[in-house]
C-alpha positions in Angstrom: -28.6 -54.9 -64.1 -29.1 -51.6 -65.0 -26.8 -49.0 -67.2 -26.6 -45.5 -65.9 -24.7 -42.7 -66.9 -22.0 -42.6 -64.0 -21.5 -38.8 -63.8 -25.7 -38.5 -63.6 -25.7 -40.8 -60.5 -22.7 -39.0 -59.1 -24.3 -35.8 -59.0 -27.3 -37.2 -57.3 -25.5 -39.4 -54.9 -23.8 -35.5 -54.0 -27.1 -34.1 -53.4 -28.0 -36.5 -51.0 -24.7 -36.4 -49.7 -25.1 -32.6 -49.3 -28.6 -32.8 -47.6 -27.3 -35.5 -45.0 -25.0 -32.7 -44.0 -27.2 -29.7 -44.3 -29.7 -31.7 -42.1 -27.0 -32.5 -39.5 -25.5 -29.0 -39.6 -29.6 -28.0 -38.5 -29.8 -30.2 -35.5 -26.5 -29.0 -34.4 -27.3 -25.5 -34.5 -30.9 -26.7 -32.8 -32.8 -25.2 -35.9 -34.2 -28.5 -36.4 -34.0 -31.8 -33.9 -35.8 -33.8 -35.7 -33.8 -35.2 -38.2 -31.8 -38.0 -37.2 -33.6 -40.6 -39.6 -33.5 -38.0 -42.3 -30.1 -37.1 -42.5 -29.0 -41.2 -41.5 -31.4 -42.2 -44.9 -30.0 -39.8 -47.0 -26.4 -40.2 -46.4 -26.9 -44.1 -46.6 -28.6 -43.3 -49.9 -25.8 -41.5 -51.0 -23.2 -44.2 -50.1 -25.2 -46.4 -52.5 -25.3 -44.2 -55.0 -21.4 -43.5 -54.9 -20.9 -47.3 -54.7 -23.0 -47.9 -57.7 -21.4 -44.9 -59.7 -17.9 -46.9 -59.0 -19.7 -49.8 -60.3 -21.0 -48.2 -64.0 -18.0 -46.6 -63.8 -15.5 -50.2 -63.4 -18.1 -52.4 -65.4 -20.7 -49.9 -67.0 -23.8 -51.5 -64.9 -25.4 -51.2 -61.9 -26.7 -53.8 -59.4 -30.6 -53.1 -58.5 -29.8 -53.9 -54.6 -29.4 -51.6 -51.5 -27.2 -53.9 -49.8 -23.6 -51.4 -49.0 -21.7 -54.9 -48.5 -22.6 -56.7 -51.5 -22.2 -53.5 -53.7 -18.9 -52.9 -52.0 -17.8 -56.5 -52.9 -18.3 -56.1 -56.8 -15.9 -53.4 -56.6 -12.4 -54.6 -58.4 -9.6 -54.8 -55.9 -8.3 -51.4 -56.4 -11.3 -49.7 -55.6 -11.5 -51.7 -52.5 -8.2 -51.1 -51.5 -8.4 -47.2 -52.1 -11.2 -46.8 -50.0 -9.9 -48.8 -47.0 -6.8 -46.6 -47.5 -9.3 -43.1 -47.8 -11.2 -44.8 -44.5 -8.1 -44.6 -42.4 -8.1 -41.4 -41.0 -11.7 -41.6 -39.6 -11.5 -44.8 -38.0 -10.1 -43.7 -34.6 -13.2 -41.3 -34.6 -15.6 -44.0 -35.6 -14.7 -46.9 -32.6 -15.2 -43.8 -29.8 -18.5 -43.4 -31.3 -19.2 -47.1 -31.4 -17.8 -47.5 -27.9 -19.8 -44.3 -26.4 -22.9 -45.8 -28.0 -22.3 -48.9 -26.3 -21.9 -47.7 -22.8 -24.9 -44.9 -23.6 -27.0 -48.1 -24.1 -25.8 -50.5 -21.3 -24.5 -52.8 -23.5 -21.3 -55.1 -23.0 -18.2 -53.1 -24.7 -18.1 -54.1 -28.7 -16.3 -56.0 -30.0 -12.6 -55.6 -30.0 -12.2 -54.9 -33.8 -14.1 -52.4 -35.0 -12.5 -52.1 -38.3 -13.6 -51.0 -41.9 -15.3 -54.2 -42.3 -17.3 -53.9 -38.4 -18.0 -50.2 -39.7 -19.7 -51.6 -43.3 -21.1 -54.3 -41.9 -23.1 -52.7 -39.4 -24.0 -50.1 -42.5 -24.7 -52.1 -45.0 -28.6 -52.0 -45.1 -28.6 -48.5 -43.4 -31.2 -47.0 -46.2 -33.6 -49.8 -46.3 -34.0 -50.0 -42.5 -34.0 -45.9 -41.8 -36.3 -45.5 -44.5 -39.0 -47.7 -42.9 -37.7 -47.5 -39.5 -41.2 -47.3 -37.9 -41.7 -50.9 -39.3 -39.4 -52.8 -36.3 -36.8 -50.3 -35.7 -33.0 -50.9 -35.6 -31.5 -54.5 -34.6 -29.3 -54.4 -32.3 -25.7 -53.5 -34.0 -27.0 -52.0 -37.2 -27.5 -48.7 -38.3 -25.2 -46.3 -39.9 -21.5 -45.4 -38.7 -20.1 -45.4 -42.2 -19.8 -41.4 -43.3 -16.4 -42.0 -43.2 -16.5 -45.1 -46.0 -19.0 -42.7 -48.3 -16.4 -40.2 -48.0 -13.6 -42.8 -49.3 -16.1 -44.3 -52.3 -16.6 -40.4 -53.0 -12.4 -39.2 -52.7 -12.2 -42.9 -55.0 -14.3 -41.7 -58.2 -13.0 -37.9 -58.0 -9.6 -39.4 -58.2 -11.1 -40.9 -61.8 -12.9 -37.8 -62.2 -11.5 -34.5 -61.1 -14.0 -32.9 -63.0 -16.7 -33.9 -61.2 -15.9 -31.8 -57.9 -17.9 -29.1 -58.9 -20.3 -30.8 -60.9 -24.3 -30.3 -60.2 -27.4 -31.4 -62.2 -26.3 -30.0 -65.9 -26.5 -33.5 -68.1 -29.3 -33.7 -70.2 -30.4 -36.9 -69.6 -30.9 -35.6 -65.5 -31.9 -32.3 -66.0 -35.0 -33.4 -68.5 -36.3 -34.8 -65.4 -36.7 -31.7 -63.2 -39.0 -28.7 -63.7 -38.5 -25.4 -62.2 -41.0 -24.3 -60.2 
């Protein structure tokens, strides 16, 4: 395992974060409708990185793995329950998705709990499997559904770190890895 500077990895896990959105805000506003994969691969990223910034942050290393799940499950207990609690609110939103994309694809309704730990489950190797997506595509009941949990993991460290709302790529040990161009 790896140590990482937790407020480094935050930032980046916010860029990420910010791109998934920016790329979704384009193929709602049809300026780009291409970008399904793109915005899916970064916002899974960005989970990971969050998770793993919670993770130097609780037990100063980080796990080389991709798998949302197994990171989530080295959390301590109060990080695990603060992010269930954060998840609340966007449940209801998350089992009409699951349940319209059920019907959309013929498929037999899901499964009658879809709950924070359906939602992460069917998450949990989201960046792994959009990223080489033209490999063998999705299985069937995987992908990413989990915006709401990255939310949560991100609400979790700002409660730690207030400061960090605002933060962008300003630490030296980042910033000595980017040129302007």
């Amino acid at each position: 395992m790896a140590k990482h500077d937790p407020a480094d990895m935050f930032v980046i896990a916010e860029q990420f974060r910010n791109a998934s959105k920016f790329l979704i805000l384009a193929r709602e506003h049809g300026w780009q409708t291409d970008v399904a994969m793109p915005a899916v691969t970064c916002a899974a990223f960005a989970m990971e990185l969050f998770l793993k910034c919670l993770l130097a942050m609780e037990t100063g290393k980080v796990p080389e793995i991709h798998d949302l799940r197994h990171l989530f499950n080295r959390l301590g207990k109060l990080s695990q329950d603060k992010i269930r609690a954060y998840f609340a609110p966007y449940l209801p939103d998350v089992k009409e998705h699951v349940e319209r994309q059920y019907l959309l694809g013929g498929q037999p309704p899901p499964p009658p709990l879809v709950d924070f730990d359906f939602v992460l489950n069917a998450s949990r190797r989201a960046f792994p499997l959009a990223r080489y997506i033209y490999e063998s595509g999705l299985p069937g009941g995987q992908g990413w559904i989990a915006d709401g949990i990255m939310e949560a993991v991100r609400k979790t460290i700002l409660d730690a770190h207030t400061d960090w709302k605002d933060a962008r790529v300003a630490t030296p040990s980042v910033t000595r890895h980017f040129h302007s161009f």
